[in-house]
N, CA, C and O of each residue as an XYZ file, in Angstrom:
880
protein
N     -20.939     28.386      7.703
C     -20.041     27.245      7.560
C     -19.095     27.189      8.759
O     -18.291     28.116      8.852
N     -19.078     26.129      9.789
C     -18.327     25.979     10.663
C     -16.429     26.238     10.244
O     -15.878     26.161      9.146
N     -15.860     26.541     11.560
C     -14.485     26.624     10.960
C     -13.539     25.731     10.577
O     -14.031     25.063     11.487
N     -12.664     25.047     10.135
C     -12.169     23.960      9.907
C     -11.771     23.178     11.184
O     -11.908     23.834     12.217
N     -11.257     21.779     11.346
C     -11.259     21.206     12.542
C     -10.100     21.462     13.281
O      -9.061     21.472     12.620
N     -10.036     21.611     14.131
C      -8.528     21.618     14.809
C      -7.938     20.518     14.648
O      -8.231     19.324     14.607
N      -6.666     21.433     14.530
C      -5.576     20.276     13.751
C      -5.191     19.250     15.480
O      -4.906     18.056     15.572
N      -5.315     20.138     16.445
C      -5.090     19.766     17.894
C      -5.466     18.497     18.614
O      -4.941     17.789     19.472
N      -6.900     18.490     17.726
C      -8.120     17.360     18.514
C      -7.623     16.508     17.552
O      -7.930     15.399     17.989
N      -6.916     16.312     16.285
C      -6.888     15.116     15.218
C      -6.541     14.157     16.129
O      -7.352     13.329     15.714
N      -5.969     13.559     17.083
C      -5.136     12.474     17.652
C      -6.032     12.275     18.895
O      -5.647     11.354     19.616
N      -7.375     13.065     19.399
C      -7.946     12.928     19.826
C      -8.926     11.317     19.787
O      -9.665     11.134     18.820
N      -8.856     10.464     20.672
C      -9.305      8.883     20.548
C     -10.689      8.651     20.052
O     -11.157      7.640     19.529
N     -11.519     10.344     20.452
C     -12.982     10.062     20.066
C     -13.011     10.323     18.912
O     -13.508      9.528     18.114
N     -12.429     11.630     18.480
C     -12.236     12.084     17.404
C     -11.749     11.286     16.159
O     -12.140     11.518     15.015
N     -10.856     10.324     16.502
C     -10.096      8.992     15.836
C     -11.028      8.167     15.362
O     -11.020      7.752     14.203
N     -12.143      7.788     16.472
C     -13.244      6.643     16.731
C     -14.078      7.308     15.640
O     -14.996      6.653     15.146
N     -13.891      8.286     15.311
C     -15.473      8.936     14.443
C     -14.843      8.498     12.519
O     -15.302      7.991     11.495
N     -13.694      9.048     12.968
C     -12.753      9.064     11.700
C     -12.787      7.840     11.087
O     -12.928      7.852      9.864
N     -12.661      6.455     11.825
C     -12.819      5.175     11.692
C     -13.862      4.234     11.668
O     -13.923      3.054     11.321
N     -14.818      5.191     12.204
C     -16.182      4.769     11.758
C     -16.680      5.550     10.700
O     -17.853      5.279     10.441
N     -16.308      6.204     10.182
C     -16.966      6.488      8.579
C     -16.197      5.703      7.618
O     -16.711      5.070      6.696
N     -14.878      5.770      7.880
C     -13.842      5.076      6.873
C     -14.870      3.754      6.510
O     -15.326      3.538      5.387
N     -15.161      2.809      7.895
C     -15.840      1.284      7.730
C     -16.873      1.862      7.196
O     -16.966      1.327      6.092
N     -17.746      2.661      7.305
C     -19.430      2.846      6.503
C     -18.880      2.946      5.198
O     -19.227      2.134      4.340
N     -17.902      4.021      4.897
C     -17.653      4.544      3.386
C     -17.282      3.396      2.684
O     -17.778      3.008      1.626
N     -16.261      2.798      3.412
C     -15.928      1.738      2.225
C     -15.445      0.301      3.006
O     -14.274      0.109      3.332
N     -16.544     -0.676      3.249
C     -16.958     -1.611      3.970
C     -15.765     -2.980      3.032
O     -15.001     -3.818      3.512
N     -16.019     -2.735      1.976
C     -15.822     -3.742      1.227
C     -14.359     -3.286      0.890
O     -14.101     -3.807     -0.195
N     -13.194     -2.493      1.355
C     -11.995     -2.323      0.659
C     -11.482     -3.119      0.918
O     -11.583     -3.717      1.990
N     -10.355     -3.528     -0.503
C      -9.569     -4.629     -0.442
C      -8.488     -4.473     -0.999
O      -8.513     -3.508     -1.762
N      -7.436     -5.051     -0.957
C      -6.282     -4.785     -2.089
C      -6.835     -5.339     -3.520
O      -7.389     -6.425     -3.689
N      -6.553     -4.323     -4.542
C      -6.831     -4.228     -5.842
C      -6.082     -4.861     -6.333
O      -6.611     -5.268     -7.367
N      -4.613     -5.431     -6.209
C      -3.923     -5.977     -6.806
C      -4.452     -7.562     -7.075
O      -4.512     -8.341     -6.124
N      -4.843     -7.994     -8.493
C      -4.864     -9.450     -8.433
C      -3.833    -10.761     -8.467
O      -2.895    -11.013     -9.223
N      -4.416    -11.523     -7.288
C      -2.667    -12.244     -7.348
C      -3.284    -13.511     -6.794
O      -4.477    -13.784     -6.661
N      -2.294    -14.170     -6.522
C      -2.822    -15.646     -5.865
C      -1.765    -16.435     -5.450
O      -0.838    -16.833     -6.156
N      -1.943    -16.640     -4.291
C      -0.575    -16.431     -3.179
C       0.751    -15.355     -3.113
O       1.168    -14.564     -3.959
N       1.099    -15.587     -2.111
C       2.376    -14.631     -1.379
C       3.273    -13.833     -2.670
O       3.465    -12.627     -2.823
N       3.736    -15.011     -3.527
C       4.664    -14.579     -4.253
C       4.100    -13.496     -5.945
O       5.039    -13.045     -6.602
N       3.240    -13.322     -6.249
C       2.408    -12.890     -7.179
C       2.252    -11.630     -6.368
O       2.773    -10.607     -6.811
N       1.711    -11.598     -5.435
C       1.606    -10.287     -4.407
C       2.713     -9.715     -4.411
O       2.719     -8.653     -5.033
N       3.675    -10.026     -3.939
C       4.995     -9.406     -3.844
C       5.020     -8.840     -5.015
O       4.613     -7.678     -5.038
N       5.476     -9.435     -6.285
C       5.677     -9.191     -7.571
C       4.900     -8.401     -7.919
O       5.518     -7.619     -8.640
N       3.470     -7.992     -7.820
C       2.522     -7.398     -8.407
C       2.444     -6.083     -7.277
O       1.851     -5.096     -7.713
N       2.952     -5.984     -5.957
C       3.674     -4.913     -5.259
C       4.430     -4.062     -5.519
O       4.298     -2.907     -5.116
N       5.701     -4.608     -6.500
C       6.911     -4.342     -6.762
C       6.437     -3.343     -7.878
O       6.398     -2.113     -7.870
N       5.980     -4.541     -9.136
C       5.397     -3.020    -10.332
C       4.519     -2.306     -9.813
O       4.384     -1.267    -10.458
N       3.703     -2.391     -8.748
C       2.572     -1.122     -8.712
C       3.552      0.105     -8.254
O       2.917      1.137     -8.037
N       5.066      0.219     -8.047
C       5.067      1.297     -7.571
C       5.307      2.301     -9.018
O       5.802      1.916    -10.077
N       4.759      3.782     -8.675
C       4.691      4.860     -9.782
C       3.875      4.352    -10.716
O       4.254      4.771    -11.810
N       2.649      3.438    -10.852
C       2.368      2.458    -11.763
C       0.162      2.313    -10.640
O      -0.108      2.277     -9.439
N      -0.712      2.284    -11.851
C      -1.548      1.928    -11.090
C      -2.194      0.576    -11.235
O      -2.262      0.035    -12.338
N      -2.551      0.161    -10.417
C      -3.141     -1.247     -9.881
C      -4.010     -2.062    -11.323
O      -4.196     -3.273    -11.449
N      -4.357     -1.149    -12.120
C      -5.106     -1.680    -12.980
C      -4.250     -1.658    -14.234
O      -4.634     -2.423    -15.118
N      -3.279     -1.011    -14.461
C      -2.204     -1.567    -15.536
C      -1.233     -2.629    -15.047
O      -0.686     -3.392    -15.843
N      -0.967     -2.687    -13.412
C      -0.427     -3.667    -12.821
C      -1.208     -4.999    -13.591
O      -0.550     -5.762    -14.299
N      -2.514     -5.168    -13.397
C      -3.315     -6.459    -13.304
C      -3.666     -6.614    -14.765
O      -4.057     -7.719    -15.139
N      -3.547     -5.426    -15.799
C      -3.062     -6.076    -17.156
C      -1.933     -6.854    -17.522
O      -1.993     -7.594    -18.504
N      -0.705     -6.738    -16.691
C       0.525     -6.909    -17.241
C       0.340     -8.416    -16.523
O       0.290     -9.329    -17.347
N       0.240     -8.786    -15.235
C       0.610     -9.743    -14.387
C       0.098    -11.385    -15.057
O       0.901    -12.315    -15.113
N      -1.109    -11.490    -15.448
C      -1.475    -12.639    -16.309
C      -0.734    -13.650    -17.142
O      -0.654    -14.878    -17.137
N      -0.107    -12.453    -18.023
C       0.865    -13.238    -18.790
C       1.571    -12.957    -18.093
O       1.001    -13.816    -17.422
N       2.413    -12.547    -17.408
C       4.000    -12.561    -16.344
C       3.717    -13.788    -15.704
O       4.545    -14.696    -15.779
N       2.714    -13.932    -15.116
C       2.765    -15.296    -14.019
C       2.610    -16.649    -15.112
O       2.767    -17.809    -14.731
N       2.305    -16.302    -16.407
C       2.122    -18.069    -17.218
C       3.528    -18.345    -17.240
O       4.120    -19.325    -16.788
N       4.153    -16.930    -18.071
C       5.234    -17.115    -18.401
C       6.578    -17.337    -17.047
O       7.598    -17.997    -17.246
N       6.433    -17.013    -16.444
C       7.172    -17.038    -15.250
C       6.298    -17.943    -13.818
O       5.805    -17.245    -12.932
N       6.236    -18.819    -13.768
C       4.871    -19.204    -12.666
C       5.208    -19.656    -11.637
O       4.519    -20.537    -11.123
N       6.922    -18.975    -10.728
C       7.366    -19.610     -9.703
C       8.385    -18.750     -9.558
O       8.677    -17.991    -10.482
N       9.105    -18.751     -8.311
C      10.112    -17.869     -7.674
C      11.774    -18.284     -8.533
O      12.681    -17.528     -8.882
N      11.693    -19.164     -8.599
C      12.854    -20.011     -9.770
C      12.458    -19.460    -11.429
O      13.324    -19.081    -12.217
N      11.311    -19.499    -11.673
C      11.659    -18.605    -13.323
C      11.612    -17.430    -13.362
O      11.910    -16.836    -14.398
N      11.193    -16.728    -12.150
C      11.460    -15.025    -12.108
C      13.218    -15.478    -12.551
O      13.721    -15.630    -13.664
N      13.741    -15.582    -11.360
C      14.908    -15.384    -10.623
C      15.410    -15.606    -11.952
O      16.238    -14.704    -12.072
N      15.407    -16.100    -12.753
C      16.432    -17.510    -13.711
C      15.669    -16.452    -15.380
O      16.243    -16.400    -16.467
N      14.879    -16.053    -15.183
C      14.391    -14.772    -16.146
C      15.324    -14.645    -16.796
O      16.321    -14.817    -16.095
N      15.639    -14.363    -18.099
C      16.586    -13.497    -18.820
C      16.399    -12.111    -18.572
O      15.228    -11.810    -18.806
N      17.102    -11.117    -18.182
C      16.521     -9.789    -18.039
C      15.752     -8.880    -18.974
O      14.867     -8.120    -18.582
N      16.292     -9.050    -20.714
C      15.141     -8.701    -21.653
C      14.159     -9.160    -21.418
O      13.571     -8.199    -20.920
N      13.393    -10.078    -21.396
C      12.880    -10.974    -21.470
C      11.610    -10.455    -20.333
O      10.432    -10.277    -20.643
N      12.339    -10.240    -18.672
C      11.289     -9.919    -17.897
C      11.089     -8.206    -18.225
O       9.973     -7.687    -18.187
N      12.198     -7.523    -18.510
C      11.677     -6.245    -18.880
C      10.734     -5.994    -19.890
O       9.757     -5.256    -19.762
N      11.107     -6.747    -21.098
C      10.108     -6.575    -21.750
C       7.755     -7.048    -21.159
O       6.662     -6.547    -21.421
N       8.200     -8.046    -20.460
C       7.025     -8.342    -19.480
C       6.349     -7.597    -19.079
O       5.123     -7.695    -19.120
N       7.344     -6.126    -18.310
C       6.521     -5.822    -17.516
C       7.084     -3.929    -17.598
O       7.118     -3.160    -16.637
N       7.521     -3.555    -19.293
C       7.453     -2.225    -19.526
C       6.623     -1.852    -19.499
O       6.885     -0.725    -19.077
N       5.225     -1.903    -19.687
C       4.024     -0.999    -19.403
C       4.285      0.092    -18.196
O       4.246      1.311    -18.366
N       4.594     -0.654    -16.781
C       4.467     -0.626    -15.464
C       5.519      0.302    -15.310
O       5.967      0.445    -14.172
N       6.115      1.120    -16.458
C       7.068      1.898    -15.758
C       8.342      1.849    -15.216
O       8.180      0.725    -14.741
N       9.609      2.162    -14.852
C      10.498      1.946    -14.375
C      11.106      0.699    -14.418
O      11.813      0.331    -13.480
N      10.875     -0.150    -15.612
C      11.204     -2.006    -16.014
C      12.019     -2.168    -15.197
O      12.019     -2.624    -14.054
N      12.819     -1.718    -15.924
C      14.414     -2.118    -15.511
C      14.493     -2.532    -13.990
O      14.458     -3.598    -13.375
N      14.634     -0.991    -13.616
C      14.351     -1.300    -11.659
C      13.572     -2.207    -11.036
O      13.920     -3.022    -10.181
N      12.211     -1.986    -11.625
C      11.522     -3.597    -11.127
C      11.990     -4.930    -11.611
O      12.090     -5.822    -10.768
N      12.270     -5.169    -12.771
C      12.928     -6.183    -13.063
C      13.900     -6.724    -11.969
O      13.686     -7.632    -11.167
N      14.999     -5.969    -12.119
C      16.088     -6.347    -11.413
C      15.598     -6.970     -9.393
O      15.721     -7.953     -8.661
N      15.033     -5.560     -9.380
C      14.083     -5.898     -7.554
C      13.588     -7.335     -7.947
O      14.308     -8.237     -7.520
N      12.686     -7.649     -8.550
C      11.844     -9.002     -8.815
C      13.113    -10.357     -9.017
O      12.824    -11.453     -8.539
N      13.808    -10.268     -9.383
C      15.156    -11.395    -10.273
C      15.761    -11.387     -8.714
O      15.592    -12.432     -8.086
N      16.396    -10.378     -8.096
C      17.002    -10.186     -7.007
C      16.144    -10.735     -5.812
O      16.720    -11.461     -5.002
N      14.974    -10.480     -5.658
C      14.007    -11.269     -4.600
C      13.740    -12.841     -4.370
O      13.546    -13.660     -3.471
N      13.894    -12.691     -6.197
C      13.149    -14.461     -6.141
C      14.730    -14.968     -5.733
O      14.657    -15.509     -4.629
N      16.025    -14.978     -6.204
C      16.810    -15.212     -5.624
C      16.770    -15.933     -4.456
O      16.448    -17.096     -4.214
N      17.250    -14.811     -3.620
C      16.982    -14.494     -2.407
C      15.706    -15.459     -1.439
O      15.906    -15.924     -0.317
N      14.663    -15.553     -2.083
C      13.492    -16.848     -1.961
C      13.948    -18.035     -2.006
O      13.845    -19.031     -1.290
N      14.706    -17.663     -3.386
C      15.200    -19.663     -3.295
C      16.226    -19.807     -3.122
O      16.574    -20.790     -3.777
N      17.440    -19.190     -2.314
C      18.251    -19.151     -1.785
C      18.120    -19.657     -0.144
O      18.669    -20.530      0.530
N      17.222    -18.751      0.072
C      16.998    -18.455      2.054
C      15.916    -18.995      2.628
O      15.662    -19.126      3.826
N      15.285    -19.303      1.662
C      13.773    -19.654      1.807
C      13.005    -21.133      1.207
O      11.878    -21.542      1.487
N      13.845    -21.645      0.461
C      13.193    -22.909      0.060
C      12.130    -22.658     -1.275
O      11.292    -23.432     -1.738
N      12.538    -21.134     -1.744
C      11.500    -21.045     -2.680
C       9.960    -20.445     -2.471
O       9.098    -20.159     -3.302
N       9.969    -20.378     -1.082
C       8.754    -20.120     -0.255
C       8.735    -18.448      0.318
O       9.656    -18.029      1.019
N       7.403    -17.458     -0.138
C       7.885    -16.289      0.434
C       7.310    -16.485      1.910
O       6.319    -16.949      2.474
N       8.878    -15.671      2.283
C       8.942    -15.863      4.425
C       7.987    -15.281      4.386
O       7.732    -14.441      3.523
N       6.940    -15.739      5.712
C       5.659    -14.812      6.237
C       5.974    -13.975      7.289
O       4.935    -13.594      7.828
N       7.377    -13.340      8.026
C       7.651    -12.462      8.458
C       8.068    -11.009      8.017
O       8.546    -10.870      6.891
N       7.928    -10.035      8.755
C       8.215     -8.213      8.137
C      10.005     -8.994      8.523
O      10.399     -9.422      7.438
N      10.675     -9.170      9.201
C      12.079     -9.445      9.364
C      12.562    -10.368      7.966
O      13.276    -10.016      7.027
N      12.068    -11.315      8.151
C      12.724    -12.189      6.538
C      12.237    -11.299      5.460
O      13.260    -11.005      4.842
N      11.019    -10.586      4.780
C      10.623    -10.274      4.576
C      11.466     -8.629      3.867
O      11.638     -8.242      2.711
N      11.802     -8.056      5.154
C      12.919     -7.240      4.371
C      14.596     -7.661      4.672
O      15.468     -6.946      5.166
N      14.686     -8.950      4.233
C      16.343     -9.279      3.767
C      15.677     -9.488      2.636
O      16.558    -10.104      2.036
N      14.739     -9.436      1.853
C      15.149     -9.410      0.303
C      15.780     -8.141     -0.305
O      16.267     -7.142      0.225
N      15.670     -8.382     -1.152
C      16.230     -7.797     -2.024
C      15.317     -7.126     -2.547
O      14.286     -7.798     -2.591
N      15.148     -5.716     -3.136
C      14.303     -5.301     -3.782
C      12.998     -4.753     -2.975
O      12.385     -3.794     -3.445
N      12.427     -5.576     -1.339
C      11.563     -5.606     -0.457
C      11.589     -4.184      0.346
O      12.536     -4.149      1.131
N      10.901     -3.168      0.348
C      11.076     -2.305      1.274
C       9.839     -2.429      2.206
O       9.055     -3.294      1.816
N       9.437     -1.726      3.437
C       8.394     -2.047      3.970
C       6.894     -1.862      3.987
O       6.038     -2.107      4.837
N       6.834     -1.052      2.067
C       5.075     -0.994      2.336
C       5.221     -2.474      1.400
O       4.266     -3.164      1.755
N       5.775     -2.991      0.683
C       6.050     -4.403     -0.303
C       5.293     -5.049      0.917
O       4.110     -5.383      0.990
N       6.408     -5.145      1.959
C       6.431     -6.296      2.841
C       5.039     -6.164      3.665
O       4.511     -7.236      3.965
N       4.422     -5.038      4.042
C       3.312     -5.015      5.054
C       1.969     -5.304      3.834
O       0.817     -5.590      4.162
N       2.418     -5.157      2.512
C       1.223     -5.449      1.807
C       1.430     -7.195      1.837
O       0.671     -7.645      2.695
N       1.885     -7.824      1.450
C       2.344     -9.061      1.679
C       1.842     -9.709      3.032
O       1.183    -10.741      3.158
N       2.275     -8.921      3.938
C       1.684     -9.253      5.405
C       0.175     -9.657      5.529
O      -0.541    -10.613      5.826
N       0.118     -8.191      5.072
C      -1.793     -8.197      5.454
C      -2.421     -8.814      4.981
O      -3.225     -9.473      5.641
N      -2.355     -8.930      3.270
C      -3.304     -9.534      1.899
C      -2.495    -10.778      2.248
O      -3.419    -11.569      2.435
N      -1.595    -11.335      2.417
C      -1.285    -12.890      2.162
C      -1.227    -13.825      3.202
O      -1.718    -14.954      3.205
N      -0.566    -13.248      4.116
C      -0.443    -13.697      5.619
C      -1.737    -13.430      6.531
O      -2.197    -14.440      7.064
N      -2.495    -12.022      6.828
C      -3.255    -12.188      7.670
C      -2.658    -11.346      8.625
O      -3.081    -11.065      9.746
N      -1.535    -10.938      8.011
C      -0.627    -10.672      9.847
C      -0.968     -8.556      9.343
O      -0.665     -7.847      8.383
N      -1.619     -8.374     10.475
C      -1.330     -6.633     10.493
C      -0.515     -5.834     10.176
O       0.265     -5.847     11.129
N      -0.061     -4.941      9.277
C       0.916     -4.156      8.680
C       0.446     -2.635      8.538
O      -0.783     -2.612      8.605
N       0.923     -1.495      8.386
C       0.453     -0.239      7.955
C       1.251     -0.212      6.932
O       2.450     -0.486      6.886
N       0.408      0.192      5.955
C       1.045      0.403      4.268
C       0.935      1.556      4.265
O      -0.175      2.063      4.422
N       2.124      2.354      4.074
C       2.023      3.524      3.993
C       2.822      3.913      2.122
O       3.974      4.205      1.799
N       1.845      3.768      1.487
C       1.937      4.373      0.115
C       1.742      6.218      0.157
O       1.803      6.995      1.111
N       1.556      6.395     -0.926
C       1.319      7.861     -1.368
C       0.370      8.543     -0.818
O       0.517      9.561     -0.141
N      -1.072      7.770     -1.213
C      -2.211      8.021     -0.213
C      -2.513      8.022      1.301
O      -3.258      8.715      1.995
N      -1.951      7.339      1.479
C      -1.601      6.873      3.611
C      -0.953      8.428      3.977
O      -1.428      9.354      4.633
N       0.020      8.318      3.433
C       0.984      8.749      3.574
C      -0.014     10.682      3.828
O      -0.342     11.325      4.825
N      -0.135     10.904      2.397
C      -0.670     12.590      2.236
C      -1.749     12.661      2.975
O      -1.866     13.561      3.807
N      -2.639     11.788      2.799
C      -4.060     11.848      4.007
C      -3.791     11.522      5.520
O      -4.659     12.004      6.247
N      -3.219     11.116      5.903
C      -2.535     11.050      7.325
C      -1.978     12.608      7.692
O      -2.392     13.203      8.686
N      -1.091     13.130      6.858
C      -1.145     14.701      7.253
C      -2.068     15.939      7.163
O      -2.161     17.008      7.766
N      -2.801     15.236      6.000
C      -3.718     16.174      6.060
C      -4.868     15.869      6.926
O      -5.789     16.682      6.839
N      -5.042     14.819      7.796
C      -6.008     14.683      9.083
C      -5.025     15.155     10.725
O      -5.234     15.147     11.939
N      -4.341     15.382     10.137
C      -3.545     15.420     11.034
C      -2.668     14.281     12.353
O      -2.191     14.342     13.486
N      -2.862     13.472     11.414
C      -2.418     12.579     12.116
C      -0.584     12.359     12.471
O       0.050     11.658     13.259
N      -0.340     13.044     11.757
C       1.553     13.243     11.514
C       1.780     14.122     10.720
O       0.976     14.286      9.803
N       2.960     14.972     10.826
C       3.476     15.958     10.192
C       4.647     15.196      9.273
O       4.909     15.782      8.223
N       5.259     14.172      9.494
C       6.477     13.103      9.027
C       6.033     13.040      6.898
O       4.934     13.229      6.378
N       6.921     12.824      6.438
C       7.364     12.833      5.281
C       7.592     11.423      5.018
O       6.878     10.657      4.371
N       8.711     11.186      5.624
C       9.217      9.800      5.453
C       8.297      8.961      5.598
O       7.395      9.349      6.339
N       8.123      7.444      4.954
C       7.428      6.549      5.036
C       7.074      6.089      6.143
O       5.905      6.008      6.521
N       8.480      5.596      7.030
C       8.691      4.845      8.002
C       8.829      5.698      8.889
O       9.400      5.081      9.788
N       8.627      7.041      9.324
C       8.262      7.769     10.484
C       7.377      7.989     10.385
O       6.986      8.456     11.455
N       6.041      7.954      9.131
C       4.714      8.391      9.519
C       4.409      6.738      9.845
O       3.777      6.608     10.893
N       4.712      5.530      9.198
C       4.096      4.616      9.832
C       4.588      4.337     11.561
O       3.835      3.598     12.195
N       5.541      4.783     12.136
C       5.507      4.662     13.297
C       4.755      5.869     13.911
O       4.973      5.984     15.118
N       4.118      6.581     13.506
C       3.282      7.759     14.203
C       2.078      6.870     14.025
O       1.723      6.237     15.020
N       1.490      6.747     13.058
C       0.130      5.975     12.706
C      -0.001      4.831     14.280
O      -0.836      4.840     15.185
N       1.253      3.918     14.042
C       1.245      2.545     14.989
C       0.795      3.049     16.212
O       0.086      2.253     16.828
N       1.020      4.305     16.843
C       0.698      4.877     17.773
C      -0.691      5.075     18.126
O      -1.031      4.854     19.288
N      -1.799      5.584     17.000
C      -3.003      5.981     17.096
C      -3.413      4.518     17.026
O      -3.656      3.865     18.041
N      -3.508      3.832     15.307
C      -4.308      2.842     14.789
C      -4.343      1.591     15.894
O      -3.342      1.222     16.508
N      -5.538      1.063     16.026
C      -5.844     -0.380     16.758
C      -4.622     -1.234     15.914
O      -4.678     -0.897     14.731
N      -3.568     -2.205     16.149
C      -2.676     -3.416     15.278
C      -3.856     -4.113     14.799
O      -4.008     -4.368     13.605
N      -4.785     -4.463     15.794
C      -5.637     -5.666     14.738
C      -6.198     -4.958     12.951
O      -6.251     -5.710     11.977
N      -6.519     -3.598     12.868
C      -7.168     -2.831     11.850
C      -6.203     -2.243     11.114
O      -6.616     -1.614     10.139
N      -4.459     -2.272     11.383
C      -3.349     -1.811     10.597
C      -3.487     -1.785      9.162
O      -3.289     -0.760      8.511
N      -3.889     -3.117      8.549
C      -4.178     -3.936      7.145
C      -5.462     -3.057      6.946
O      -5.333     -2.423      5.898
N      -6.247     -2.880      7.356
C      -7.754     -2.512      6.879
C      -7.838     -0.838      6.785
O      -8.168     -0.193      5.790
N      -7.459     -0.334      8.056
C      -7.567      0.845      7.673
C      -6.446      1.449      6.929
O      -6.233      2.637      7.168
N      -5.792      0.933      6.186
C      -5.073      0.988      5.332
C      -5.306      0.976      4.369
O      -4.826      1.829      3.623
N      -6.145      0.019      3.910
C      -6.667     -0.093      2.830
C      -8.186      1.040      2.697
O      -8.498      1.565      1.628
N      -8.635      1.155      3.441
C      -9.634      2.265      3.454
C      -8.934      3.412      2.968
O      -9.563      3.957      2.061
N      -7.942      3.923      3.227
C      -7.798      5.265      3.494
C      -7.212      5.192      1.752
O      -7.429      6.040      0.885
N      -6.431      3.914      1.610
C      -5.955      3.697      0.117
C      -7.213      4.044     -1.094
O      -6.905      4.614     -2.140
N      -7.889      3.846     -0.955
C      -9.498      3.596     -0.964
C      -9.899      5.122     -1.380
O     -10.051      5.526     -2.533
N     -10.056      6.004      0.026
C     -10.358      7.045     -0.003
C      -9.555      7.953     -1.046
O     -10.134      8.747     -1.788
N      -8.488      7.810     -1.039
C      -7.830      8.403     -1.890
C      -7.567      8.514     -3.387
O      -7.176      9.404     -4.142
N      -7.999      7.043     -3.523
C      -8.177      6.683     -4.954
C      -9.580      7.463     -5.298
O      -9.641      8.404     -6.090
N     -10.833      6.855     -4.490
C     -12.089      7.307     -4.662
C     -12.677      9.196     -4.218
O     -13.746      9.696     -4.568
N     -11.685      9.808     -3.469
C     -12.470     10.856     -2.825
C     -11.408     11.680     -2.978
O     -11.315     12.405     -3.969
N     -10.404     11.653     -1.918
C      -9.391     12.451     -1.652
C      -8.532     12.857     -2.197
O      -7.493     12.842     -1.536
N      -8.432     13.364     -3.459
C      -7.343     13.451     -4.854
C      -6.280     14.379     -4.526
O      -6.367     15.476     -3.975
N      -5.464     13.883     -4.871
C      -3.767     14.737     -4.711
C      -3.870     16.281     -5.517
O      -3.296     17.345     -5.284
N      -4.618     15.985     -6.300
C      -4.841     17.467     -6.847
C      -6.125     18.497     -6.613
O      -6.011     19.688     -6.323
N      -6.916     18.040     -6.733
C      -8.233     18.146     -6.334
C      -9.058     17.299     -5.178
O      -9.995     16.531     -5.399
N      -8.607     17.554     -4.164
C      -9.501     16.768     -3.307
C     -11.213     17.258     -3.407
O     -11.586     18.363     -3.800
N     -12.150     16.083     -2.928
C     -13.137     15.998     -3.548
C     -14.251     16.294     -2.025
O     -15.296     15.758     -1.655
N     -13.305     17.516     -1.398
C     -14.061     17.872     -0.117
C     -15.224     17.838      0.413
O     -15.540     17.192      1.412
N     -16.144     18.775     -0.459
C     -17.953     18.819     -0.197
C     -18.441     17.517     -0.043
O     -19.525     17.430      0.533
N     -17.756     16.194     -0.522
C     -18.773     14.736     -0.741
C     -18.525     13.725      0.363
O     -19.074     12.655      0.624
N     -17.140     14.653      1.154
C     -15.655     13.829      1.947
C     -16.754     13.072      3.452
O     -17.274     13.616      4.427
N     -16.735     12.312      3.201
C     -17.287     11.391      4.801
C     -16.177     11.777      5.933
O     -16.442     11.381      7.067
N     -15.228     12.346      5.794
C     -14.391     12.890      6.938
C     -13.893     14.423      7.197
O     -13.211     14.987      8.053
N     -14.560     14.786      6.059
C     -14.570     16.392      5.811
C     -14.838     17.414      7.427
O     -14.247     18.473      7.640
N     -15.535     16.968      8.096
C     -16.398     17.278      9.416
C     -15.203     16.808     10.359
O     -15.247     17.323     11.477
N     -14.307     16.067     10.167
C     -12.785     16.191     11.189
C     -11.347     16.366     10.403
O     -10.281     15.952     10.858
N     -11.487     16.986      9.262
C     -10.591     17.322      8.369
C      -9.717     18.887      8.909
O     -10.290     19.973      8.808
N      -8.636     18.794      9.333
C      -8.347     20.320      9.886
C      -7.646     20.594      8.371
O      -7.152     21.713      8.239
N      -7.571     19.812      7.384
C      -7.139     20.359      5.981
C      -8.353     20.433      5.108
O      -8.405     20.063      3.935
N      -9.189     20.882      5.719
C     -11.098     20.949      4.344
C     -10.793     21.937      4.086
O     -10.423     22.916      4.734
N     -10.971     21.676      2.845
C     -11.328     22.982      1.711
C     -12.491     24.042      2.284
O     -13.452     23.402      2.711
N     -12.623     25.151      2.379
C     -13.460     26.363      2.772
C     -14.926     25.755      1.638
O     -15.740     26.674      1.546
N     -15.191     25.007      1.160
C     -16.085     25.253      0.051
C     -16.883     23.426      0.653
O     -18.024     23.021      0.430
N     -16.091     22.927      1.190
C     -16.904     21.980      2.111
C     -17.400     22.204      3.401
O     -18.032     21.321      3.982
């Protein structure tokens, strides 16, 4: 069994190029899981996915959007009312309030319309910047690095950054990643992690990147 990869060569461009061409073979078709339909549903359905997964998100959101179906009946929500909406998802309250506080803020600054910039984008309220770069990518089109949980732990463990913080591993990433593929390989790696790379058990021996992994398990 060869020795694990050097952690040295991870930032290596060929080495990168290999990394990014399995990501596209492995998972051609990744997309954001969240179901939504336009800008503002995204946001919202951003907001509860955090600590919360994508598929209890997309139970709850159906009825949230009949009952609420615009940036003016979030905002204008009674707060029971949206907490009760969207307790499944964990942490109500806090999302509630983020969601009431955003739409605000929308139809305050915005005409009701969510801004298609990362700058307008975080003067909301409630908006931090993986919200806003998911928003970017899935609604706008415009390139973002989402650095969630998964980005985040698989990026160190390829060695791509040693950083903790959100927003210092996404400015390490901006460094390596092509901008046009920010949104995509983002979503791949989101992907991988859901599908392969487990926070507890990573799923090494099967790993399509296992072979430039300087964190593989001895048993892959």
């Amino acid at each position: 069994m060869p020795p694990p990869f050097p952690r040295s060569r991870a930032k290596d461009p060929r080495v990168f190029a290999r990394v990014r061409g399995a990501l596209a073979r492995t998972y051609p078709e990744a997309d954001c899981e969240l179901k939504h339909e336009g800008p503002l549903q995204l946001l919202v359905a951003t907001i509860l996915s955090a600590q919360c997964t994508d598929r209890r998100v997309n139970l709850v959101t159906p009825e949230l959007f009949r009952r609420f179906p615009d940036a003016k009946a979030l905002a204008e929500a009674p707060p029971g009312a949206l907490e009760k909406a969207i307790h499944s998802t964990g942490f109500f309250r806090a999302k509630a309030k983020s969601i009431r506080s955003a739409c605000r803020d929308i139809l305050e600054r915005y005409g009701g319309q969510v801004p298609g910039s990362q700058h307008e984008l975080l003067t909301l309220r409630g908006v931090g910047r993986k919200t806003a770069n998911v928003v970017l990518g899935h609604a706008f089109g415009i390139p973002g690095i989402t650095v969630d949980t998964h980005v985040g732990r698989i990026s160190r463990l390829l060695g791509w950054t040693r950083q903790t913080d959100p927003v210092k591993v996404e400015r390490d990433l901006m460094k390596l990643w092509p901008q046009p593929e920010w949104t995509t390989l983002s979503q791949r790696i989101i992907w991988h992690g859901r599908r392969r790379c487990f926070a507890r058990k990573p799923d090494c021996p099967r790993c399509a990147l296992a072979r430039w992994c300087p964190s593989r398990r001895e048993e892959a």
